[in-house]
MDTraj code that builds the backbone (N, CA, C; nanometers):
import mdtraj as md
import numpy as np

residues = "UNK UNK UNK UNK UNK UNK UNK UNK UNK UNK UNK UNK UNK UNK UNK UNK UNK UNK UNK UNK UNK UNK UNK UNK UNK UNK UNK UNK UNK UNK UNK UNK UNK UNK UNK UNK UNK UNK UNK UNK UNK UNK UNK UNK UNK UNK UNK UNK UNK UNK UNK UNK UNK UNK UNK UNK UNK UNK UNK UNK UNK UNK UNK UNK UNK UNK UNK UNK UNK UNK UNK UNK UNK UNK UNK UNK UNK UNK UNK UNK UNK UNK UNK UNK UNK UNK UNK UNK UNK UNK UNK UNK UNK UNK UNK UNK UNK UNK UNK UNK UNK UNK UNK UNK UNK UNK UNK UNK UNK UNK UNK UNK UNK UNK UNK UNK UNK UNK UNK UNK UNK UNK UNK UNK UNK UNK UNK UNK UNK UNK UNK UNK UNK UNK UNK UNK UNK UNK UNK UNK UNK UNK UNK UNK UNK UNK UNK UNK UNK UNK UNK UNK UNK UNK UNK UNK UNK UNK UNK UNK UNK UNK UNK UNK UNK UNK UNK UNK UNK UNK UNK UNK UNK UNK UNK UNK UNK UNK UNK UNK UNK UNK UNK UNK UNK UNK UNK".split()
xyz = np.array([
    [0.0848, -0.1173, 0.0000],
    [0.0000, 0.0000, 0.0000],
    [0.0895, 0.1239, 0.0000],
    [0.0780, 0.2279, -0.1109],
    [0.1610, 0.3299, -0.1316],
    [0.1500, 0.3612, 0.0240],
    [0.2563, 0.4372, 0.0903],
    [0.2669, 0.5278, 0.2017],
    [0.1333, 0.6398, 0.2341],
    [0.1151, 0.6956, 0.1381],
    [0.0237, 0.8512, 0.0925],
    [-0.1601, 0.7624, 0.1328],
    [-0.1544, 0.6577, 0.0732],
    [-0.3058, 0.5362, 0.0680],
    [-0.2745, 0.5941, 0.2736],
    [-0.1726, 0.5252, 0.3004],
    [-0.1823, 0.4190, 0.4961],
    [-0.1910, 0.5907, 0.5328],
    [-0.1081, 0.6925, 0.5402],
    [-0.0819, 0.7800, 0.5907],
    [-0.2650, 0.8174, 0.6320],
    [-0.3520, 0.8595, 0.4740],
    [-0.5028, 0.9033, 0.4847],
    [-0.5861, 0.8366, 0.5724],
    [-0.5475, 0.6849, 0.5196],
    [-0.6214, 0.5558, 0.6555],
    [-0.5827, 0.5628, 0.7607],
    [-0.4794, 0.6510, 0.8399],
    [-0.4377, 0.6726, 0.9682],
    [-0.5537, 0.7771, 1.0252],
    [-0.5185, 0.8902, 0.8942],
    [-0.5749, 1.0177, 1.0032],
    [-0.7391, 1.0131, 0.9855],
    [-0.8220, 0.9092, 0.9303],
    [-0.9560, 0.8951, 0.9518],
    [-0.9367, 0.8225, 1.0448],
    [-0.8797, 0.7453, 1.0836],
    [-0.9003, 0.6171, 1.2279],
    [-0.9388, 0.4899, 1.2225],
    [-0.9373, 0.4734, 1.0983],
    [-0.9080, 0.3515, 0.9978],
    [-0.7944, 0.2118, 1.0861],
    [-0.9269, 0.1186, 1.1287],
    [-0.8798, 0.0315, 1.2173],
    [-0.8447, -0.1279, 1.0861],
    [-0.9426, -0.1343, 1.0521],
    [-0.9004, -0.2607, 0.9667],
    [-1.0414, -0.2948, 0.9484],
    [-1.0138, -0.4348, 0.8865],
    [-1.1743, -0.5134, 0.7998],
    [-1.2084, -0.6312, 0.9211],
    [-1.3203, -0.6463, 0.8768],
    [-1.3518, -0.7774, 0.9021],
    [-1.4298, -0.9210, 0.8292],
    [-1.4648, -0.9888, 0.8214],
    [-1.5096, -1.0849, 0.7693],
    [-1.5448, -1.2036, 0.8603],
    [-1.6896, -1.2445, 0.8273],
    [-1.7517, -1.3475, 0.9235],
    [-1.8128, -1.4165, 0.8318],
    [-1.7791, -1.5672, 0.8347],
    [-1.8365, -1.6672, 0.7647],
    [-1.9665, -1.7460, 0.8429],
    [-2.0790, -1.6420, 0.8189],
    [-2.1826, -1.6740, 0.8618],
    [-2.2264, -1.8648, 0.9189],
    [-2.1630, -1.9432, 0.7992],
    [-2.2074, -2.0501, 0.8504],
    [-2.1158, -2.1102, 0.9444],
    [-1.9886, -2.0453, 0.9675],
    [-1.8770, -2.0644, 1.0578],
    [-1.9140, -2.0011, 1.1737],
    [-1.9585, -1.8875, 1.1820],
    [-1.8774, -1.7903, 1.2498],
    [-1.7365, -1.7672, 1.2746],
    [-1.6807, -1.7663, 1.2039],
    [-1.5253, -1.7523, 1.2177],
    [-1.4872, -1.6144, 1.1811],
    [-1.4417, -1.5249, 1.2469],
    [-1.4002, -1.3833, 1.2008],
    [-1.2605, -1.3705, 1.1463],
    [-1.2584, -1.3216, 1.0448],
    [-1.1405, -1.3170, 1.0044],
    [-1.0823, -1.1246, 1.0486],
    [-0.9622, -1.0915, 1.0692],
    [-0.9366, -0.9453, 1.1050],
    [-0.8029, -0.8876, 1.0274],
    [-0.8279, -0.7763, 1.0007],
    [-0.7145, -0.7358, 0.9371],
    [-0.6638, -0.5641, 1.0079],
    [-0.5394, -0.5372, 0.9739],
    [-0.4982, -0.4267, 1.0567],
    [-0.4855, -0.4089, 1.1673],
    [-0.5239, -0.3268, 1.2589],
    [-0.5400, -0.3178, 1.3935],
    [-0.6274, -0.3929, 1.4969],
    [-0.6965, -0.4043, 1.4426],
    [-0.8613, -0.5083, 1.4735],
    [-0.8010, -0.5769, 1.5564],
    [-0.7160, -0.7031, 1.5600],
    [-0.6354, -0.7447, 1.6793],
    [-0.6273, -0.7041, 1.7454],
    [-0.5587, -0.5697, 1.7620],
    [-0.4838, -0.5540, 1.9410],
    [-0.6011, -0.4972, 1.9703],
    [-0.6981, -0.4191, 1.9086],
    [-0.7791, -0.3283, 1.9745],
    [-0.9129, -0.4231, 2.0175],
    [-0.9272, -0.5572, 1.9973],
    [-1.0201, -0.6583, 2.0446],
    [-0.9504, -0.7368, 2.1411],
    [-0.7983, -0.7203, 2.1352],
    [-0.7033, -0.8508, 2.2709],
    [-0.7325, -0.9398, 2.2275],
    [-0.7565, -0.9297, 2.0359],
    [-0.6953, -1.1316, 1.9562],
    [-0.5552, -1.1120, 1.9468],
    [-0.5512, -1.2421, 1.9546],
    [-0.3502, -1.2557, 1.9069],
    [-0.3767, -1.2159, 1.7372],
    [-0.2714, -1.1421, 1.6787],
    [-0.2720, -1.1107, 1.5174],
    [-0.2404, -1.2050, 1.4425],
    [-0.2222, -1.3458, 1.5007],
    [-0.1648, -1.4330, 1.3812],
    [-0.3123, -1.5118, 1.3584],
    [-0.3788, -1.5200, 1.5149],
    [-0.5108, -1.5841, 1.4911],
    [-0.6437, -1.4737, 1.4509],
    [-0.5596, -1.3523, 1.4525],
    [-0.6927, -1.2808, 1.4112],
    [-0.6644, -1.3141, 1.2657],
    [-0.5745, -1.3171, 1.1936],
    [-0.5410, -1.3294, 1.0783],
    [-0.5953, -1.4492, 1.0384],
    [-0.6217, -1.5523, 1.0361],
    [-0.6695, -1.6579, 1.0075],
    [-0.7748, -1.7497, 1.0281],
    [-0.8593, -1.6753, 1.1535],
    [-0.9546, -1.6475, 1.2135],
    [-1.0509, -1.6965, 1.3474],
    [-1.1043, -1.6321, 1.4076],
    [-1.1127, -1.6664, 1.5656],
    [-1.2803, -1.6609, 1.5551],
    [-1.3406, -1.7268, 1.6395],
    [-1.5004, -1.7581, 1.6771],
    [-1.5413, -1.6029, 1.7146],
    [-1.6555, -1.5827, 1.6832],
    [-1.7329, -1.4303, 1.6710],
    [-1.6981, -1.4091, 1.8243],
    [-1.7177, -1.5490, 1.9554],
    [-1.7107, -1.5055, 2.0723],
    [-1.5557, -1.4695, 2.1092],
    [-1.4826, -1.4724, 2.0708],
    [-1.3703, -1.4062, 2.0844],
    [-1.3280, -1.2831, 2.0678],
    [-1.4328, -1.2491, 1.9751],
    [-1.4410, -1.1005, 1.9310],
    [-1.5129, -1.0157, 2.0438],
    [-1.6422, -1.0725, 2.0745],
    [-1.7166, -1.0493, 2.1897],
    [-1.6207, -1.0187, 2.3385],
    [-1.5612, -1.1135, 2.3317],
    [-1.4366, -1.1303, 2.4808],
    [-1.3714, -0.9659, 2.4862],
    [-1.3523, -0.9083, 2.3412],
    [-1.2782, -0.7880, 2.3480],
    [-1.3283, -0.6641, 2.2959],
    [-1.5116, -0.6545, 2.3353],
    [-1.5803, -0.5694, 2.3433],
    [-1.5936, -0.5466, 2.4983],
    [-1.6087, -0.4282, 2.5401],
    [-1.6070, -0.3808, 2.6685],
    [-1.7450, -0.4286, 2.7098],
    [-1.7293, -0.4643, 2.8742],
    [-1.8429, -0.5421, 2.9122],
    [-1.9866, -0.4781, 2.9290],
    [-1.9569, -0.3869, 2.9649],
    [-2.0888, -0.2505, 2.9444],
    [-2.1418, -0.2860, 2.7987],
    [-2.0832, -0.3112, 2.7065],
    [-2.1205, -0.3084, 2.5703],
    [-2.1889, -0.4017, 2.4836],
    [-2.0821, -0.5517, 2.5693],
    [-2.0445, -0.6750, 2.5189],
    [-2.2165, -0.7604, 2.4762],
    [-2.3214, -0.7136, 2.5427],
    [-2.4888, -0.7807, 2.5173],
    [-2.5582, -0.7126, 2.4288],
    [-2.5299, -0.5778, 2.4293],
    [-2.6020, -0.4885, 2.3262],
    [-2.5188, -0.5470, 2.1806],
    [-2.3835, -0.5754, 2.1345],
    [-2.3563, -0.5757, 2.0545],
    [-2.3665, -0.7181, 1.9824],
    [-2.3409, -0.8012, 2.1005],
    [-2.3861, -0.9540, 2.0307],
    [-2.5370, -0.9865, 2.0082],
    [-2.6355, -0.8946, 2.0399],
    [-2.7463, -0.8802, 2.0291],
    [-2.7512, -0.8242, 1.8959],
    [-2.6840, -0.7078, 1.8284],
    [-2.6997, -0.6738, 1.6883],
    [-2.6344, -0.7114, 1.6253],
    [-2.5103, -0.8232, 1.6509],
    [-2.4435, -0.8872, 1.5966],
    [-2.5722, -1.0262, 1.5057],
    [-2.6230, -1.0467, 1.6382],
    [-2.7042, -1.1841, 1.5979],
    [-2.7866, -1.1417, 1.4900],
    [-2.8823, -0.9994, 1.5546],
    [-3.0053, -0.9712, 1.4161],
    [-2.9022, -0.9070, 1.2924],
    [-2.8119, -0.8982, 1.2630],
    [-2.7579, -0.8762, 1.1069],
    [-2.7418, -1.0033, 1.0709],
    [-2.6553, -1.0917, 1.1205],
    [-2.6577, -1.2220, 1.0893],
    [-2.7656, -1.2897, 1.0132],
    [-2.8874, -1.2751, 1.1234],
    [-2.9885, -1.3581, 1.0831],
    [-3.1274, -1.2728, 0.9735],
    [-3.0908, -1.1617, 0.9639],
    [-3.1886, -1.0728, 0.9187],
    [-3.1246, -1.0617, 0.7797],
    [-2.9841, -1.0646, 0.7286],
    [-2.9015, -1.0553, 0.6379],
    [-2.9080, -0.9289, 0.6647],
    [-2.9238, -0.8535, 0.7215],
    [-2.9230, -0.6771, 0.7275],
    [-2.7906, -0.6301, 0.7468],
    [-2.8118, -0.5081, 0.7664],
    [-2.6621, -0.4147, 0.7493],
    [-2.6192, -0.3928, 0.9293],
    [-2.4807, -0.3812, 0.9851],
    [-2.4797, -0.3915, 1.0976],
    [-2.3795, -0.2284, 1.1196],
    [-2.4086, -0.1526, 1.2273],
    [-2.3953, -0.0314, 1.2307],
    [-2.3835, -0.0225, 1.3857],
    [-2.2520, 0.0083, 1.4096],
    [-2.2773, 0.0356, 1.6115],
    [-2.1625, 0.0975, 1.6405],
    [-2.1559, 0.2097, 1.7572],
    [-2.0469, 0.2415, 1.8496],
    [-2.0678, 0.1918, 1.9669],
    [-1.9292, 0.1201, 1.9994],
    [-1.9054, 0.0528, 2.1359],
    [-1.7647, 0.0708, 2.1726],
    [-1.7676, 0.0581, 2.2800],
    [-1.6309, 0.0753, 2.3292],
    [-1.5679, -0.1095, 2.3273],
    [-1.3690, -0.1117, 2.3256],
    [-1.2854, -0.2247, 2.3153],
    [-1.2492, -0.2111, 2.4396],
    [-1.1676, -0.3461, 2.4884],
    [-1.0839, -0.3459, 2.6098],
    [-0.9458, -0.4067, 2.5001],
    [-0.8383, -0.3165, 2.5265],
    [-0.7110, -0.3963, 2.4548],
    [-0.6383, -0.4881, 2.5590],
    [-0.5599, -0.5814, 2.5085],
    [-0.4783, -0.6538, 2.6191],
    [-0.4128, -0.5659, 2.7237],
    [-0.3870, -0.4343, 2.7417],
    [-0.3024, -0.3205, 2.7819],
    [-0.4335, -0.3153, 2.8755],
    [-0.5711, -0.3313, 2.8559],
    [-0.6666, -0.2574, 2.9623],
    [-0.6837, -0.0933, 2.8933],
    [-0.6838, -0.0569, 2.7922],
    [-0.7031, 0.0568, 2.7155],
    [-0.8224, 0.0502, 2.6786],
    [-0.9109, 0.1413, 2.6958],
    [-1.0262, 0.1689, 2.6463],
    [-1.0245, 0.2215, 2.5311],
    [-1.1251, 0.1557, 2.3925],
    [-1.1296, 0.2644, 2.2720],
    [-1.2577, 0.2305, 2.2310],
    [-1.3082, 0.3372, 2.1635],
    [-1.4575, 0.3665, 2.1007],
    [-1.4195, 0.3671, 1.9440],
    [-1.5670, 0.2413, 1.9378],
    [-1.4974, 0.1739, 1.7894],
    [-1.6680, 0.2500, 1.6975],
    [-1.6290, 0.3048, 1.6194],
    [-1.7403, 0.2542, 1.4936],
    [-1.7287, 0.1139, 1.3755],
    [-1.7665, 0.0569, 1.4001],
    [-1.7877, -0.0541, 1.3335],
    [-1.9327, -0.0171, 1.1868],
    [-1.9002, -0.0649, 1.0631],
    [-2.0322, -0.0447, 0.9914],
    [-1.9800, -0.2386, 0.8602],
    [-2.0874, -0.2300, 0.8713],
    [-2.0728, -0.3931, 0.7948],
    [-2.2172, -0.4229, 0.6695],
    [-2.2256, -0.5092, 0.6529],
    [-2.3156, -0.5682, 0.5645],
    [-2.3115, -0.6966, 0.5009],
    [-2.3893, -0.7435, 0.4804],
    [-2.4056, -0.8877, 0.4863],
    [-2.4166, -0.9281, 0.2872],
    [-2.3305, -1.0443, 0.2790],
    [-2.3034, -1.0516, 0.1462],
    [-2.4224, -1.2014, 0.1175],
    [-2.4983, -1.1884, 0.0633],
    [-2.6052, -1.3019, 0.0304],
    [-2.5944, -1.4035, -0.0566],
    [-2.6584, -1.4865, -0.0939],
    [-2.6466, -1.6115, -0.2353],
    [-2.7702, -1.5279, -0.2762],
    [-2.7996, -1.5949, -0.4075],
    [-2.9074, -1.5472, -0.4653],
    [-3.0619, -1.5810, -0.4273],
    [-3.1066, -1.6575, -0.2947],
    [-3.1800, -1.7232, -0.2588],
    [-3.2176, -1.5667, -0.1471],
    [-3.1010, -1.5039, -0.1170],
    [-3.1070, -1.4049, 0.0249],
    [-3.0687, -1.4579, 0.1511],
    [-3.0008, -1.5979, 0.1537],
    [-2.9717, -1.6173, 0.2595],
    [-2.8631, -1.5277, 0.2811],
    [-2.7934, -1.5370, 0.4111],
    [-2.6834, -1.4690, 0.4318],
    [-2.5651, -1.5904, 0.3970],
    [-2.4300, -1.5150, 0.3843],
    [-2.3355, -1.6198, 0.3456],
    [-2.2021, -1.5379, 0.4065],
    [-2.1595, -1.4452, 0.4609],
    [-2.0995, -1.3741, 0.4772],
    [-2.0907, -1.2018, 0.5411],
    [-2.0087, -1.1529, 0.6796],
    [-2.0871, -1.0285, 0.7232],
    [-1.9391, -0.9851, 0.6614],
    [-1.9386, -0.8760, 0.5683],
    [-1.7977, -0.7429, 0.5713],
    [-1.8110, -0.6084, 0.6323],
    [-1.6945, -0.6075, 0.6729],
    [-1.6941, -0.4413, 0.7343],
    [-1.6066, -0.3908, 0.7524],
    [-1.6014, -0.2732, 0.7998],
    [-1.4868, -0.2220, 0.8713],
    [-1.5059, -0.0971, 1.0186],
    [-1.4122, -0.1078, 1.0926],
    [-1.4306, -0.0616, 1.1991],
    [-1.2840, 0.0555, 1.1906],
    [-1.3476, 0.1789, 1.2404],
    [-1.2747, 0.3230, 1.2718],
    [-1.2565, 0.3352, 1.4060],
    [-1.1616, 0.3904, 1.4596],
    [-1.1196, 0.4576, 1.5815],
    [-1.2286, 0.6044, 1.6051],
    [-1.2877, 0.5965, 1.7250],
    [-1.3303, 0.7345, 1.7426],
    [-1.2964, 0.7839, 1.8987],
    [-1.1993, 0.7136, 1.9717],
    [-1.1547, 0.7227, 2.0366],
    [-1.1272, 0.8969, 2.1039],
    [-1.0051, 0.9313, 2.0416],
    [-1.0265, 1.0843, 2.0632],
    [-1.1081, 1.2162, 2.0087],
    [-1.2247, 1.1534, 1.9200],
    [-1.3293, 1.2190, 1.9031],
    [-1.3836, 1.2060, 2.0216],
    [-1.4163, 1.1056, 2.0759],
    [-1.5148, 1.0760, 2.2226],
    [-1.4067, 1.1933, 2.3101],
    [-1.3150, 1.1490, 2.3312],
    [-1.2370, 1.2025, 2.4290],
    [-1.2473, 1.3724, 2.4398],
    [-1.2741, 1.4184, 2.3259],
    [-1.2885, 1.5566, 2.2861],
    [-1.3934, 1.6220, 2.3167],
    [-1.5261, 1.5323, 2.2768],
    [-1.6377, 1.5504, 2.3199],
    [-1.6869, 1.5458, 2.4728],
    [-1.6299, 1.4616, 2.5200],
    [-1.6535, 1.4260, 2.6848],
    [-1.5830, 1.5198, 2.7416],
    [-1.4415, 1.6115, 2.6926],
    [-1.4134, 1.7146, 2.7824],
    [-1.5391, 1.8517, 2.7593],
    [-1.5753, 1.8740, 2.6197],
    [-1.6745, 1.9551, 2.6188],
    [-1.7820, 1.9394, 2.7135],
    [-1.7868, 1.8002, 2.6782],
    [-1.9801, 1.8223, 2.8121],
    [-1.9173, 1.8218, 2.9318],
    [-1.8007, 1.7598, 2.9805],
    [-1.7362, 1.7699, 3.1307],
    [-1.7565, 1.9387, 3.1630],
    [-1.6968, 2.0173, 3.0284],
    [-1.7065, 2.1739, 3.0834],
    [-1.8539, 2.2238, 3.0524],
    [-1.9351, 2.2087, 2.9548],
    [-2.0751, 2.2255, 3.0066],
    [-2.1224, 2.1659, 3.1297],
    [-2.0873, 2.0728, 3.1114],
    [-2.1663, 2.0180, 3.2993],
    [-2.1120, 2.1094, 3.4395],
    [-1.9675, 2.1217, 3.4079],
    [-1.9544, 2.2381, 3.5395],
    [-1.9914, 2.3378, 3.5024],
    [-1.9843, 2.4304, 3.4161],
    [-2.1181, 2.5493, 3.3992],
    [-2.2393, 2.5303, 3.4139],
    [-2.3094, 2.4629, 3.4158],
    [-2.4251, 2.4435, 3.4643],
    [-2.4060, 2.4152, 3.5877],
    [-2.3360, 2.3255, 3.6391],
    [-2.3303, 2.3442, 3.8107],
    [-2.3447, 2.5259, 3.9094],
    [-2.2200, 2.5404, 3.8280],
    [-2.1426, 2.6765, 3.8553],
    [-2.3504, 2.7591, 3.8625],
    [-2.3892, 2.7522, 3.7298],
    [-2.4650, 2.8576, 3.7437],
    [-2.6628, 2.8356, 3.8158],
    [-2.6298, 2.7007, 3.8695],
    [-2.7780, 2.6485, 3.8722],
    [-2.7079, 2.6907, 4.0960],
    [-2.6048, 2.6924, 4.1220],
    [-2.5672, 2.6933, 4.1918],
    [-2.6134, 2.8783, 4.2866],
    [-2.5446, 2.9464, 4.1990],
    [-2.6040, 3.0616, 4.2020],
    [-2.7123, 3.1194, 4.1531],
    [-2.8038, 3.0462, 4.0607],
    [-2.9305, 3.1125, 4.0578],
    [-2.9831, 3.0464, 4.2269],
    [-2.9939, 2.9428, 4.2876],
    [-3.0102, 2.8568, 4.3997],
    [-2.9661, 2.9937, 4.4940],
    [-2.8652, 3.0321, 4.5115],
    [-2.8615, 3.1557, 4.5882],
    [-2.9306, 3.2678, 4.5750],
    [-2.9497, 3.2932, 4.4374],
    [-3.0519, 3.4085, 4.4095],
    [-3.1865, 3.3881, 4.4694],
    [-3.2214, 3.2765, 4.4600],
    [-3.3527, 3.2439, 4.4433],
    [-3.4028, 3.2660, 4.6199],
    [-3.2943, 3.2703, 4.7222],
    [-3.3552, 3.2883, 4.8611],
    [-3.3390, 3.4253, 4.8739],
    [-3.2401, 3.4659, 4.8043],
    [-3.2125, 3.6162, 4.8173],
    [-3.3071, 3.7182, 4.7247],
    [-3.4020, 3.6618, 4.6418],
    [-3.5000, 3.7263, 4.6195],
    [-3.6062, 3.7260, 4.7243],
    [-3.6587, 3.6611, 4.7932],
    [-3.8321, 3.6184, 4.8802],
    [-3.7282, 3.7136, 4.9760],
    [-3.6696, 3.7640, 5.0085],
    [-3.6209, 3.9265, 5.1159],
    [-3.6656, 4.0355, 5.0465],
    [-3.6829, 4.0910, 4.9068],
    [-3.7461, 4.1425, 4.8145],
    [-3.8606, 4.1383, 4.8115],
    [-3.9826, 4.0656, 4.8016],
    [-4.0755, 4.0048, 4.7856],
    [-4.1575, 4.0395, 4.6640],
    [-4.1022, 4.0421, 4.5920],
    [-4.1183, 4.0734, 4.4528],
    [-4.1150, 3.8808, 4.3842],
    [-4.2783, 3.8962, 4.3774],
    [-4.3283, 3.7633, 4.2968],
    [-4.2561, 3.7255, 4.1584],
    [-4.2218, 3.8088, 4.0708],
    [-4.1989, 3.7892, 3.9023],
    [-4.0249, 3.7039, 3.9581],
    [-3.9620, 3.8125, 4.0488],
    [-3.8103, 3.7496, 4.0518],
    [-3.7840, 3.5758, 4.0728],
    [-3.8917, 3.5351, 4.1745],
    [-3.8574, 3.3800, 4.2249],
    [-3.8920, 3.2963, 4.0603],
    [-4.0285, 3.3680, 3.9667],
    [-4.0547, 3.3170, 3.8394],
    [-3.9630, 3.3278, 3.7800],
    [-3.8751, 3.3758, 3.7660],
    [-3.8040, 3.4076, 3.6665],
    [-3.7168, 3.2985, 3.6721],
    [-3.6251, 3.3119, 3.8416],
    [-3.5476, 3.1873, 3.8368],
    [-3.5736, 3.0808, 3.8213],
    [-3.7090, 3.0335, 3.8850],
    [-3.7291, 2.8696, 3.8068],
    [-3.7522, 2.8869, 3.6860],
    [-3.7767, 3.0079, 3.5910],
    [-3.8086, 2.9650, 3.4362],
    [-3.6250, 2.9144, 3.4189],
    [-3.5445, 3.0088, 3.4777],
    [-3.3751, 2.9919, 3.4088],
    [-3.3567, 2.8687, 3.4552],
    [-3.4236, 2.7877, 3.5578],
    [-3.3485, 2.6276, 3.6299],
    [-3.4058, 2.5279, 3.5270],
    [-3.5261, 2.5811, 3.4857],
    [-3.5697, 2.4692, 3.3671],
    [-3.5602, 2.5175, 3.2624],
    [-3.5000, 2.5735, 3.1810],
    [-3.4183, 2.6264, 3.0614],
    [-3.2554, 2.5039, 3.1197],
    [-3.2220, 2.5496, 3.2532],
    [-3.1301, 2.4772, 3.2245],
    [-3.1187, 2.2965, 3.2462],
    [-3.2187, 2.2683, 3.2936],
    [-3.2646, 2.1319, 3.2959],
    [-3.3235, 2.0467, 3.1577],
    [-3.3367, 2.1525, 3.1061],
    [-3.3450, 2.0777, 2.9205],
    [-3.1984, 2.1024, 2.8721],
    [-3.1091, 2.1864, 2.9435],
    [-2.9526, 2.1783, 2.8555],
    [-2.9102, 2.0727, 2.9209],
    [-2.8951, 2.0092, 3.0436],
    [-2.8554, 1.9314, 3.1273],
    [-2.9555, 1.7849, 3.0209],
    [-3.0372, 1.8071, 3.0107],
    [-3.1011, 1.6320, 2.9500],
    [-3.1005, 1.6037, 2.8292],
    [-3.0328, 1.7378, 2.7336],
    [-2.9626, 1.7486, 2.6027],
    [-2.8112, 1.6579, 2.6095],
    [-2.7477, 1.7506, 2.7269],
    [-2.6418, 1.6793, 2.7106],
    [-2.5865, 1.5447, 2.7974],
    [-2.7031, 1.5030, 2.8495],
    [-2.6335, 1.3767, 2.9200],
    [-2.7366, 1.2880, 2.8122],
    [-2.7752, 1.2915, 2.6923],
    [-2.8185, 1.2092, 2.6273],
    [-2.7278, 1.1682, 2.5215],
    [-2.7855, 0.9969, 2.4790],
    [-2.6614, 0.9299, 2.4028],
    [-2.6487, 0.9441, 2.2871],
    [-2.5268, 0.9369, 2.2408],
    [-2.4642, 0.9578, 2.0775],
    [-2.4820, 0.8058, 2.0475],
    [-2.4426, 0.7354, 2.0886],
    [-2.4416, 0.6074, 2.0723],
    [-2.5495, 0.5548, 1.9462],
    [-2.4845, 0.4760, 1.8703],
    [-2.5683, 0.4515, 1.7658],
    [-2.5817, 0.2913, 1.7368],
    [-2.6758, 0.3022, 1.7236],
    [-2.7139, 0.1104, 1.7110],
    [-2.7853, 0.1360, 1.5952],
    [-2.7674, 0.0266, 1.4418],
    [-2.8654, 0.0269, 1.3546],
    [-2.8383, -0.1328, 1.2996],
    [-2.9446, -0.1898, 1.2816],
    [-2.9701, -0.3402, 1.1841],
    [-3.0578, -0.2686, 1.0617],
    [-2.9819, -0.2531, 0.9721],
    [-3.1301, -0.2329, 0.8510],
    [-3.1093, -0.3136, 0.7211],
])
top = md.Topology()
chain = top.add_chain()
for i, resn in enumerate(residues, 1):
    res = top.add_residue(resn, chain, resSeq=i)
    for name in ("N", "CA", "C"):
        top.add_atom(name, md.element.get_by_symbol(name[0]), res)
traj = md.Trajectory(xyz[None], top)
């Protein structure tokens, strides 16, 4: 592979392929796909049982994904998910995986291909953003909370309205952002 090809497949996050012989289950892996699942590379290379693959999906993850693992399989559908890996190191990484199922002419399934990307320090990037939205919203739900006793000394009705309108303005930014990116699709 020219240098200029691997260099582009680096900086998208371009992990490697896969291949599953549906009536095997046997995964075959190429590129990185090994270390970042904790297969050995000579047997990812030649190929290891789907549950081996499973072994090196993170355990939080590991039911949701053999769950959409199974309905592409059996649906012949297209398989689409972010989950997080455990590497032999104990390294956490957030994989996009996208695949599709290669058929006979009958529609059975006969084969899943794909390939899986690193989104690792995309996540990482993103999680410091909401880490610093989440302490601004602390920071400021904190001090409207002070305002809000230090108005009823005032006794001016509109002021205490006002602050609960700003606590639930900020309770829809707070349930914006603790909601999931996470993407699951069989289609």
């Amino acid at each position: 592979m020219p240098a200029s090809l691997q260099s582009i497949l680096d900086a998208s996050g371009y992990l490697g392929t896969w291949e599953t012989d549906l009536d095997t289950q046997i995964v075959e892996l190429t590129g990185a796909l090994p270390r970042v699942l904790a297969v050995d590379e000579t047997q990812g290379a030649t190929g290891v049982p789907v549950s081996a693959i499973l072994k090196g999906v993170h355990q939080a993850d590991r039911e949701r994904i053999a769950h959409l693992m199974h309905k592409a399989h059996s649906t012949a559908g297209r398989f689409e998910a972010e989950f997080r890996t455990c590497d032999r190191e104990g390294d956490v990484h957030w994989i996009a995986a996208r695949g599709r199922i290669e058929t006979d002419p009958t529609g059975r399934g006969l084969r899943c291909i794909g390939l899986m990307t690193d989104l690792t320090e995309a996540r990482q990037d993103g999680q410091a953003a909401t880490d610093h939205t989440m302490q601004t919203i602390d920071r400021v739900v904190d001090a409207l909370m002070a305002l809000r006793s230090l108005t009823k000394e005032l006794g001016s009705p509109i002021l205490p309205t006002l602050i609960n309108v700003m606590l639930l303005e900020l309770g829809t930014i707070l349930a914006k952002n603790m909601g999931s990116s996470d993407i699951d699709r069989v289609h």
